[in-house]
C-alpha positions in Angstrom: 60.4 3.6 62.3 58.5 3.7 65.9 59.0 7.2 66.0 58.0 8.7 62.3 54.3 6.7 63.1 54.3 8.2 65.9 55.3 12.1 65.2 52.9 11.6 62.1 50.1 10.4 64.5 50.9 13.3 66.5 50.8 16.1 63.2 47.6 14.4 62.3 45.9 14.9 65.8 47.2 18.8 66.3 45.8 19.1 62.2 42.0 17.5 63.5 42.1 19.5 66.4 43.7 22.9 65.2 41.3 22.8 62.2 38.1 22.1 64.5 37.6 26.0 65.2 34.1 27.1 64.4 33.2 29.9 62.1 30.7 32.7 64.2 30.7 35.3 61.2 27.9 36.3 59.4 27.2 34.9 55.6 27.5 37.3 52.9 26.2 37.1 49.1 28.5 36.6 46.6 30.1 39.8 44.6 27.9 39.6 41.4 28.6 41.1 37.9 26.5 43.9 38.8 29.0 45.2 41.5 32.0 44.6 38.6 30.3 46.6 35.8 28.3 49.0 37.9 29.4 52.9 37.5 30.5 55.0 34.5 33.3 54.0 32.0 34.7 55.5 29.1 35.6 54.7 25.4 39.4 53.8 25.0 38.6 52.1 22.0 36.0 51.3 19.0 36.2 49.1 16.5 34.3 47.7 13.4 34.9 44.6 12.1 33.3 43.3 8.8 31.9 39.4 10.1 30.8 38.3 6.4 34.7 38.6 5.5 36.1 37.2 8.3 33.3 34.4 8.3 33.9 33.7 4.1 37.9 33.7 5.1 38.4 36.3 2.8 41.0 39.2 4.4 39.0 40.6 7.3 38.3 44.3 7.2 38.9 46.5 10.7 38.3 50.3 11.1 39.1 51.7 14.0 36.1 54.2 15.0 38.1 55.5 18.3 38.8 59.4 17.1 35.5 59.5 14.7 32.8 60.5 15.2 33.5 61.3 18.9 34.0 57.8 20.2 36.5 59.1 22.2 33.7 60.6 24.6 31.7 58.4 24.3 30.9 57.0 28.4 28.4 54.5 29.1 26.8 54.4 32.7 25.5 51.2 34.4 23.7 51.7 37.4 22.3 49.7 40.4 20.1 50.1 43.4 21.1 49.4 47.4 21.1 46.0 47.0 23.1 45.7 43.3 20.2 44.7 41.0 20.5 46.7 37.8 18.4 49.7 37.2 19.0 51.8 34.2 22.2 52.7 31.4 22.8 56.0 29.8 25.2 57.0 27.1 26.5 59.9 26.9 28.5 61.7 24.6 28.4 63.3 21.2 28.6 59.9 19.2 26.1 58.7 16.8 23.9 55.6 18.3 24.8 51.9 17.8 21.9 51.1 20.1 19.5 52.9 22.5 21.1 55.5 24.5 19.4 55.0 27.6 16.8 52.2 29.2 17.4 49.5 31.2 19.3 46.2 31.7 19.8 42.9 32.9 22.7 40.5 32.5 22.2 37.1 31.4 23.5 35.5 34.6 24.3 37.6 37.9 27.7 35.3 38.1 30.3 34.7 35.7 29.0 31.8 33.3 31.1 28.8 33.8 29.3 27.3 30.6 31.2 28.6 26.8 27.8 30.6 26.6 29.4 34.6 26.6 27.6 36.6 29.3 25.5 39.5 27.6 24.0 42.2 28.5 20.5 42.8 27.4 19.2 45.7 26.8 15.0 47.3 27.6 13.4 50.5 27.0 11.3 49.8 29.9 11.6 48.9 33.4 9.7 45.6 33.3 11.8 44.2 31.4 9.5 43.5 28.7 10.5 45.5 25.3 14.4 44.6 24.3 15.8 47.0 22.1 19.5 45.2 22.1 22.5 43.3 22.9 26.0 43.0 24.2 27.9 40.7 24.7 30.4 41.3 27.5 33.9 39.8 26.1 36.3 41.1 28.6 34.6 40.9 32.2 36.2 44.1 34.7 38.6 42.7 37.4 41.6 44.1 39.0 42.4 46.4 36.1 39.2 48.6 35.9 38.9 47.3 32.0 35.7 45.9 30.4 35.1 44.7 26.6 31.6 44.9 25.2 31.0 43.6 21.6 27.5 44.4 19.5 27.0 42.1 16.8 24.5 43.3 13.9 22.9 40.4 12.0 20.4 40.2 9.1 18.4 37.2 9.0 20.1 35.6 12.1 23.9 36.0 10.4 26.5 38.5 11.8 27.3 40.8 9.0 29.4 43.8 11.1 30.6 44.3 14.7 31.2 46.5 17.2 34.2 46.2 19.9 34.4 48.6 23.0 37.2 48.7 25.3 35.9 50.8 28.1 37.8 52.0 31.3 36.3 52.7 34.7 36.1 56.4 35.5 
């Protein structure tokens, strides 16, 4: 009994000792959503989905807009200055416009949202920020896999009537 107080005396003082080593590197900033979503990605898939339906709970209507109208060429382009803050978005591609095809943007928090509130992108046609043209909110966030979902929501008099899902791919 001596002996297990005293081996676990001893693991306790090699643990406060062992662990007392300080820390001399330098602090770096956190990897914001900028860095994840920065750069070009392309359209693996688009989809339409009819929100009065699906909100009435009446059989929900999906097209998939992938191989019309171009949407597979469609590549969006998110870009950022030397120190990650968001500058301008261009899409390219023969496809007909959902929303602007080039301004600027800002995300809704520079961190992943740890609130239920979905993180969005929003969407100028100026650089001060001032004039928003749209919004997307950002339903699959890029990680490991080089995937990102984007969804634009079209409303009339605040209620969603159709939407738009992207499944984009890093290039």
């Amino acid at each position: 009994m001596k002996n297990r107080k005293i081996y676990w005396m001893c693991c306790a003082i090699l643990l406060a000792f062992g662990c007392n080593e300080t820390d001399d590197g330098n602090h770096v900033d956190g990897i914001t959503l900028y860095e994840k979503i920065a750069g070009s990605w392309s359209a693996t898939n688009v989809k339409m989905t009819d929100e009065v339906a699906k909100a009435g709970g009446a059989p929900v209507f999906e097209q998939n807009l992938t191989t019309q109208f171009n949407y597979d060429q469609m590549q969006i382009s998110f870009n950022v200055d030397e120190k990650m803050q968001p500058t301008t978005y261009e899409v390219s591609g023969n496809v007909p416009p959902l929303f602007e095809a080039n301004g600027y943007y800002k995300l809704s928090s520079d961190y992943q949202p740890m609130a239920t509130n979905p993180l969005k992108i929003y969407l100028y046609s100026d650089a001060a920020l001032t004039a928003k043209t749209g919004e997307l909110r950002v339903t699959a966030v890029p990680g490991s896999t080089g995937e990102m979902e984007l969804q634009l929501v079209r409303t009339s008099g605040g209620v969603p009537f159709v939407s738009y899902a992207f499944k984009l791919t890093a290039n």
